[in-house]
TIRO-2110 file (N, C-alpha, C; in Angstrom, 1 decimal):
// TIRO-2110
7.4, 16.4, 10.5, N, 1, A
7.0, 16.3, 9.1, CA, 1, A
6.9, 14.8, 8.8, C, 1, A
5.9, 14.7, 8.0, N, 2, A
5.1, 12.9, 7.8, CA, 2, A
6.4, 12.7, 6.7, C, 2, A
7.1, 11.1, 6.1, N, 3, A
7.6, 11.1, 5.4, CA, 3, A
7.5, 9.1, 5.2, C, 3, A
7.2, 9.1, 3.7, N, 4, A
6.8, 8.2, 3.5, CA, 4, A
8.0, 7.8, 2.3, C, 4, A
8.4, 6.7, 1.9, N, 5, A
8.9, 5.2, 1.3, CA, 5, A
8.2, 4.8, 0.5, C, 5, A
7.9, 4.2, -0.2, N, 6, A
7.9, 2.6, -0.6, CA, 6, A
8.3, 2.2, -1.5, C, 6, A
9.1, 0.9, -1.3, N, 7, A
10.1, 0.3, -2.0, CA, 7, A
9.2, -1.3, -1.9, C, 7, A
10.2, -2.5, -2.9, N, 8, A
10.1, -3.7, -3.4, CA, 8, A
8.8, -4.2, -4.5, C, 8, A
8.8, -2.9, -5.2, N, 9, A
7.9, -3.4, -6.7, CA, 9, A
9.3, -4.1, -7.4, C, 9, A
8.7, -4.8, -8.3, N, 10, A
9.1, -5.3, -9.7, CA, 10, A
8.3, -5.9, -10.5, C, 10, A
9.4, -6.8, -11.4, N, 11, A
8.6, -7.7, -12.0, CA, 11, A
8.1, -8.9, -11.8, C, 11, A
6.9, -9.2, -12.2, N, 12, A
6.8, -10.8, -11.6, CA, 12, A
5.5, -11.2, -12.6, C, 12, A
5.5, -12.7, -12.7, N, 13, A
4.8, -13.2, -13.6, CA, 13, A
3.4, -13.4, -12.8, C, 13, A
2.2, -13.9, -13.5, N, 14, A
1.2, -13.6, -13.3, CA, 14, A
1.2, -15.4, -12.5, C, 14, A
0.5, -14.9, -11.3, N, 15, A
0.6, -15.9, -9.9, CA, 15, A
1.3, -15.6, -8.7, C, 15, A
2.5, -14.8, -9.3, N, 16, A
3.6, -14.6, -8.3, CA, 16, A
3.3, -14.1, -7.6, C, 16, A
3.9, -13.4, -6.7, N, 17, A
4.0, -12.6, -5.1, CA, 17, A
4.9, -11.3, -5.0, C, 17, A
4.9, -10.6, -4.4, N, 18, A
5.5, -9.4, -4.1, CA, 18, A
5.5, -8.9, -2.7, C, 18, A
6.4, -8.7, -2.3, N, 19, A
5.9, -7.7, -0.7, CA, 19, A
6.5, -6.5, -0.7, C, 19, A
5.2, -5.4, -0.7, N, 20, A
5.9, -3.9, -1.0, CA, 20, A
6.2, -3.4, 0.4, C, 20, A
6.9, -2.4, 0.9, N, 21, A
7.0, -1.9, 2.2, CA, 21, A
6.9, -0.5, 1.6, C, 21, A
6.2, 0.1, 2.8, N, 22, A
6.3, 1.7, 3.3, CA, 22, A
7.1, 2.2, 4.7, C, 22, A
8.2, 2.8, 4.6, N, 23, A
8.7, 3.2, 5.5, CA, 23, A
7.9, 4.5, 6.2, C, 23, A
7.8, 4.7, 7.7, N, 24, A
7.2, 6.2, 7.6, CA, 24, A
8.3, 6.5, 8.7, C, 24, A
8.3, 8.1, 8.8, N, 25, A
9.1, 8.7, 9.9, CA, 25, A
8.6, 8.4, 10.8, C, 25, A
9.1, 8.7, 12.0, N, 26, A
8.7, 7.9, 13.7, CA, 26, A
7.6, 8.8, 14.1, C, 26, A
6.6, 8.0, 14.6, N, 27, A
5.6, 8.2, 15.3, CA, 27, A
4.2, 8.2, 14.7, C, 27, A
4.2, 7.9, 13.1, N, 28, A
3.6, 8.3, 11.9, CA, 28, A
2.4, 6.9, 12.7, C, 28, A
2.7, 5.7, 12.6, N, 29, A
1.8, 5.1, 12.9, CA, 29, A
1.5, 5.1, 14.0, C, 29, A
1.4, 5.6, 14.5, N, 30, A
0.8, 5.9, 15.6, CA, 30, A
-0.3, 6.9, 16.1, C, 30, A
0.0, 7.7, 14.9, N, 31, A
-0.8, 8.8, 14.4, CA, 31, A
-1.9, 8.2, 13.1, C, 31, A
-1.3, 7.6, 12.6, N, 32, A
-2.4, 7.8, 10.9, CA, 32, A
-2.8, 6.1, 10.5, C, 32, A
-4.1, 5.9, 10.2, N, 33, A
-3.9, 5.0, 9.5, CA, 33, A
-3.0, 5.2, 8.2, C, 33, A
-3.1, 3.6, 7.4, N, 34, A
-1.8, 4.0, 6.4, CA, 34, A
-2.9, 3.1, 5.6, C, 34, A
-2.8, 4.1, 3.9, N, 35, A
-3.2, 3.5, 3.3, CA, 35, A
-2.8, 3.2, 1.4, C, 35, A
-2.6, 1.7, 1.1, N, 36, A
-1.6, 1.7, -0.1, CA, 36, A
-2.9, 2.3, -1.3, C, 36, A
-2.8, 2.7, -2.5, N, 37, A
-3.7, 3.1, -3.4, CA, 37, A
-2.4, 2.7, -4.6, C, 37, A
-2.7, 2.4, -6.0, N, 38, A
-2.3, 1.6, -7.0, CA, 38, A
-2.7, 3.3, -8.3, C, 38, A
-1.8, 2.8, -9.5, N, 39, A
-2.0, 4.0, -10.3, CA, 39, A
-1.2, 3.0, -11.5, C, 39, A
-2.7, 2.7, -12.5, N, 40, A
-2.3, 2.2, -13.4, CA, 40, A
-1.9, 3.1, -14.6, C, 40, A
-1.4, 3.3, -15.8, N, 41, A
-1.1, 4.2, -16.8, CA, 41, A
-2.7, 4.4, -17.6, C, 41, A
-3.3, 5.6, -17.3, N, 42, A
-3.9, 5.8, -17.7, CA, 42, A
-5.3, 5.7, -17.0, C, 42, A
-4.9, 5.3, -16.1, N, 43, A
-6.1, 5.2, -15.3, CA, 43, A
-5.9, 6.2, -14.1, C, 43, A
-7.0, 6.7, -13.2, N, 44, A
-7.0, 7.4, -11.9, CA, 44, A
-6.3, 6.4, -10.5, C, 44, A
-5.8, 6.7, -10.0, N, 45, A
-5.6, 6.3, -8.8, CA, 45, A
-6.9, 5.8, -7.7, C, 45, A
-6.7, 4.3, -7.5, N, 46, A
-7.2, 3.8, -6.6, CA, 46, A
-7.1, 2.9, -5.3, C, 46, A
-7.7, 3.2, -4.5, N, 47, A
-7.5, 3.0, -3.3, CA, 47, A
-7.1, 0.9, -3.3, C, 47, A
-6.5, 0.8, -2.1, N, 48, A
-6.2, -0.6, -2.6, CA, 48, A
-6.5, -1.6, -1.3, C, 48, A
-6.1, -1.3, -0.5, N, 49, A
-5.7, -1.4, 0.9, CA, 49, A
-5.4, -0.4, 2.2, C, 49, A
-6.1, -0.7, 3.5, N, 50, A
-6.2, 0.2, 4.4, CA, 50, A
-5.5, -0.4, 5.8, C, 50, A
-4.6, 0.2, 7.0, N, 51, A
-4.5, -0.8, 7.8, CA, 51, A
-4.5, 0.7, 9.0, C, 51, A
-5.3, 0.8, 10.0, N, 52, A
-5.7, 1.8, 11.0, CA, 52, A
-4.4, 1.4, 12.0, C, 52, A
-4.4, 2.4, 12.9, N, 53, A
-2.9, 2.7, 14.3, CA, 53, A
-3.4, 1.6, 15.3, C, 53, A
-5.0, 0.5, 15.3, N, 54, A
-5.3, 0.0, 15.7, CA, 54, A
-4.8, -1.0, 15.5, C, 54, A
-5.3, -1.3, 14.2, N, 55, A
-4.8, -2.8, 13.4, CA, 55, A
-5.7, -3.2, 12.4, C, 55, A
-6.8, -2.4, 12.5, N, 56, A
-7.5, -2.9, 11.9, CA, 56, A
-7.6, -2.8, 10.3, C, 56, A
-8.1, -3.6, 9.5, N, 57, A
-7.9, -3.9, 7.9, CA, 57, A
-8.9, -3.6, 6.9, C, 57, A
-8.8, -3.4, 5.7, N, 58, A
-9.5, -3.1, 4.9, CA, 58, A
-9.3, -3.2, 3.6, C, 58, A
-9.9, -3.9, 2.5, N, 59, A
-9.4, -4.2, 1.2, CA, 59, A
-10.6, -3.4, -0.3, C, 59, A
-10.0, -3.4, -1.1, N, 60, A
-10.8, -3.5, -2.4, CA, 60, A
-11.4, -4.4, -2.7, C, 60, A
-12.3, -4.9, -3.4, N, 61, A
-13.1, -6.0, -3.5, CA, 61, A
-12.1, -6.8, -4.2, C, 61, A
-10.9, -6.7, -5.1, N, 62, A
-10.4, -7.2, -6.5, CA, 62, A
-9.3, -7.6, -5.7, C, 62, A
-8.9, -7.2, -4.2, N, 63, A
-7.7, -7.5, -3.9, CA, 63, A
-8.1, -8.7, -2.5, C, 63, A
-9.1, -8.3, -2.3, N, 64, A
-9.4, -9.5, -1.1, CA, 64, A
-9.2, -11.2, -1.0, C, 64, A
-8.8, -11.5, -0.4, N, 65, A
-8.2, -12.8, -0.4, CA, 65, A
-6.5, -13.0, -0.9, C, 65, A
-6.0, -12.2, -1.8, N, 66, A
-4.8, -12.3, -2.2, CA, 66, A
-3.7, -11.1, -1.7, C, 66, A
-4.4, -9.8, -0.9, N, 67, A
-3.2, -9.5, -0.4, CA, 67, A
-3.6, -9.0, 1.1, C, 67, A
-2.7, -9.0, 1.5, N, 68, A
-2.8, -9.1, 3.2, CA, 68, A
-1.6, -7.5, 3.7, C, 68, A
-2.4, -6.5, 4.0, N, 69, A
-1.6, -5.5, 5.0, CA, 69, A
-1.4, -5.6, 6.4, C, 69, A
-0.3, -5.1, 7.0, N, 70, A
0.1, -5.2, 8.3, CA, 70, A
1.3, -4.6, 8.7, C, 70, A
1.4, -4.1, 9.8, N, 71, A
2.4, -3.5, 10.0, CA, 71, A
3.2, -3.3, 11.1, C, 71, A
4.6, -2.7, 11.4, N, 72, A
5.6, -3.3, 12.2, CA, 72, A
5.7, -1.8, 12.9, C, 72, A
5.0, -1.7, 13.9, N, 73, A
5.6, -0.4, 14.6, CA, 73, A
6.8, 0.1, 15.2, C, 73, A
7.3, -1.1, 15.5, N, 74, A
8.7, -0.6, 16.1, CA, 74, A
9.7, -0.4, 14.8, C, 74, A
9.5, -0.8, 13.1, N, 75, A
10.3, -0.7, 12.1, CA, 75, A
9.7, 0.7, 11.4, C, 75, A
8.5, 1.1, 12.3, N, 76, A
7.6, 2.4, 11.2, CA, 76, A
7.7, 1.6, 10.2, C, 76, A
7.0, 0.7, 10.0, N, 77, A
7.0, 0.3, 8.3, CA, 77, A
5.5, -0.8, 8.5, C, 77, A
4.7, -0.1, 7.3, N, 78, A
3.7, -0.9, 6.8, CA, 78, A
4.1, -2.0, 5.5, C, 78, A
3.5, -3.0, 5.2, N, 79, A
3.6, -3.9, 4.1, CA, 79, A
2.3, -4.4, 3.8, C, 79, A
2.8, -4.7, 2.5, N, 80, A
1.2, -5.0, 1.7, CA, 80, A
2.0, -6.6, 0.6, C, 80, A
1.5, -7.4, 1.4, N, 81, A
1.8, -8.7, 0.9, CA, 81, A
1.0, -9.0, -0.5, C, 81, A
1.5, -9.2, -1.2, N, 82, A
0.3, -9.4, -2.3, CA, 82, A
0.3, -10.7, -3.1, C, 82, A
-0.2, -11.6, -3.4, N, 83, A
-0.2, -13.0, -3.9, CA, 83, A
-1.1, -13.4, -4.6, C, 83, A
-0.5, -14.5, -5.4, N, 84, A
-2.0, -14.5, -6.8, CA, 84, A
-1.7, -13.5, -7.5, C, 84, A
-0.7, -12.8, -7.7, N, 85, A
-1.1, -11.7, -8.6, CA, 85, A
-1.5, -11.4, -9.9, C, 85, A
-2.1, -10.5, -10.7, N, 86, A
-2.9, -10.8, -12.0, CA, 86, A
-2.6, -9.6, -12.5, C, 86, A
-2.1, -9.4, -14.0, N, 87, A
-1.7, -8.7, -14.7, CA, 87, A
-2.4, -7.1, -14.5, C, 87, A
-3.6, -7.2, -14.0, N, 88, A
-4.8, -5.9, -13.7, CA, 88, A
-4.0, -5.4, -12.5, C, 88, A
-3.6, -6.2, -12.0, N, 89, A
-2.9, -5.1, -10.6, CA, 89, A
-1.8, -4.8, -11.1, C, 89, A
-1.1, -4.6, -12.3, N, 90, A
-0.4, -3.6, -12.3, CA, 90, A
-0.1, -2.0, -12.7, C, 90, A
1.1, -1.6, -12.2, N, 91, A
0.8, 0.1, -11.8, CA, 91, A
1.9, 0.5, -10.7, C, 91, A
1.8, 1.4, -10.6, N, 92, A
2.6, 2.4, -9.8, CA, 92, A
2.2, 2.1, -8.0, C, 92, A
2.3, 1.6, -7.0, N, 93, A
2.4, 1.4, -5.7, CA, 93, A
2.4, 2.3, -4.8, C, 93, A
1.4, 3.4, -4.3, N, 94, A
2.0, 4.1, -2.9, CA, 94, A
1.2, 4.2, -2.1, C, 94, A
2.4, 4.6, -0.9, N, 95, A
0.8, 4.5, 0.6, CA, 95, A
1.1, 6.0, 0.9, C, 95, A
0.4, 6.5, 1.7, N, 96, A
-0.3, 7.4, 1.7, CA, 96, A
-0.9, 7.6, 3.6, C, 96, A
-0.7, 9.2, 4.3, N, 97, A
-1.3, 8.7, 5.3, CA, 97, A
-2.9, 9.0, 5.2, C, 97, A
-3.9, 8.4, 6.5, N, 98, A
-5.5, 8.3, 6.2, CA, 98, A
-5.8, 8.8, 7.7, C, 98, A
-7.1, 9.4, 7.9, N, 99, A
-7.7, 9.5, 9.1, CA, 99, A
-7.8, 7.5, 9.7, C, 99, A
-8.5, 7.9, 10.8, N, 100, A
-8.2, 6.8, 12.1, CA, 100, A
-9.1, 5.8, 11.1, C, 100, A
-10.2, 6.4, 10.6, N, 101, A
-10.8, 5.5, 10.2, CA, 101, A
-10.8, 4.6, 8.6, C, 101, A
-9.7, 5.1, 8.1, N, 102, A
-9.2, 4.5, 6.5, CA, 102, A
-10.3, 5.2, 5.5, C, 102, A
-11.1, 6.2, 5.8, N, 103, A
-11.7, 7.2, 5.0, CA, 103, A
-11.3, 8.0, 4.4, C, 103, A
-10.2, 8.7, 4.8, N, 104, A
-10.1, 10.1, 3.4, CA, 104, A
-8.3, 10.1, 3.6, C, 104, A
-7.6, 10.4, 2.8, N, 105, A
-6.1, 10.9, 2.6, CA, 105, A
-6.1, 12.2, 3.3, C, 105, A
-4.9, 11.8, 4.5, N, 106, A
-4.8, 13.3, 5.5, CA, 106, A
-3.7, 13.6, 5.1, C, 106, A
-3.7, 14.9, 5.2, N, 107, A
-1.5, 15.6, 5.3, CA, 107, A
-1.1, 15.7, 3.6, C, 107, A
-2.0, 15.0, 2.5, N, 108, A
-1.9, 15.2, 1.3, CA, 108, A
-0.3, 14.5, 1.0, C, 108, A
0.3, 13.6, 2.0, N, 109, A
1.7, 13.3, 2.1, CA, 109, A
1.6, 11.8, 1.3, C, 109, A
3.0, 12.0, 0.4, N, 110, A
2.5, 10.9, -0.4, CA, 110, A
4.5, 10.1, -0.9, C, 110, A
4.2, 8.5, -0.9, N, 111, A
5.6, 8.7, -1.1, CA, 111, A
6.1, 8.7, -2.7, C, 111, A
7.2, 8.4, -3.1, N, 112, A
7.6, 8.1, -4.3, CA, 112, A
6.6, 7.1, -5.4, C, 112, A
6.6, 6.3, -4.7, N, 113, A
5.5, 5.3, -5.5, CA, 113, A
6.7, 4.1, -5.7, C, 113, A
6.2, 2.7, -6.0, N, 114, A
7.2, 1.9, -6.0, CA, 114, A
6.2, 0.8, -7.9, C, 114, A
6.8, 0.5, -8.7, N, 115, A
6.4, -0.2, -10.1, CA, 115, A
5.8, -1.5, -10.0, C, 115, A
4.8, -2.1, -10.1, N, 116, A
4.5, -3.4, -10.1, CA, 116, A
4.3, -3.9, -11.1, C, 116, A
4.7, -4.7, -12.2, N, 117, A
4.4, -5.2, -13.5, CA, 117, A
4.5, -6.8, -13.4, C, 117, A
3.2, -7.1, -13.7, N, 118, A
2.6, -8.0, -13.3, CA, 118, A
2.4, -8.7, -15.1, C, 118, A
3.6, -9.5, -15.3, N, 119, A
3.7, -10.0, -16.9, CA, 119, A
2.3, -11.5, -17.1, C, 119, A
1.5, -11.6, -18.1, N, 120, A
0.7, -12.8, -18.0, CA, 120, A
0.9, -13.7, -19.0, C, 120, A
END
């Protein structure tokens, strides 16, 4: 059974940094890409950042340049570095697993979600 984390939202002022993590059960990445998606209040859920069992990367246009995914396989844990940050990225934080190719949400497996409040 897929089982997903993520922890280290808070608060932070507008410029600051954050580094969220996603914990997954063993073997998960190695199976799934992993991918973080954001959920502002009142808005739909969007996709944010993608990182494949490869390595390979993929961003939102709004997040490019300021956050960087990557991930630790021997810790099962993905991170999504975020920096520069701007009051619009905040919201609710979770990853999520994805097919090989960071196209669609597989397994519907989703974690708690972790809070980013991004003060300006």
């Amino acid at each position: 059974e897929v089982q997903l984390a993520e922890s280290g939202g808070g608060l932070v002022q507008a410029g600051g940094s954050l580094r969220l993590s996603c914990a997954a059960s063993e073997f998960t990445l190695d199976a799934y890409a992993i991918g973080w998606f954001r959920q502002a209040a009142g808005k739909e859920r969007e996709g944010v950042s993608c990182i494949t069992s490869g390595g390979s990367t993929f961003y939102t246009d709004s997040v490019k340049g300021r956050f960087t995914v990557s991930s630790d396989n021997a810790k099962n844990t993905v991170y999504l570095q975020m920096n520069s940050l701007k009051p619009e990225d905040t919201g609710v934080y979770y990853c999520a697993t994805e097919d090989y190719y960071c196209e669609a949400v597989v397994n519907d497996t989703w974690g708690q979600g972790t809070q980013v409040t991004v003060s300006s």
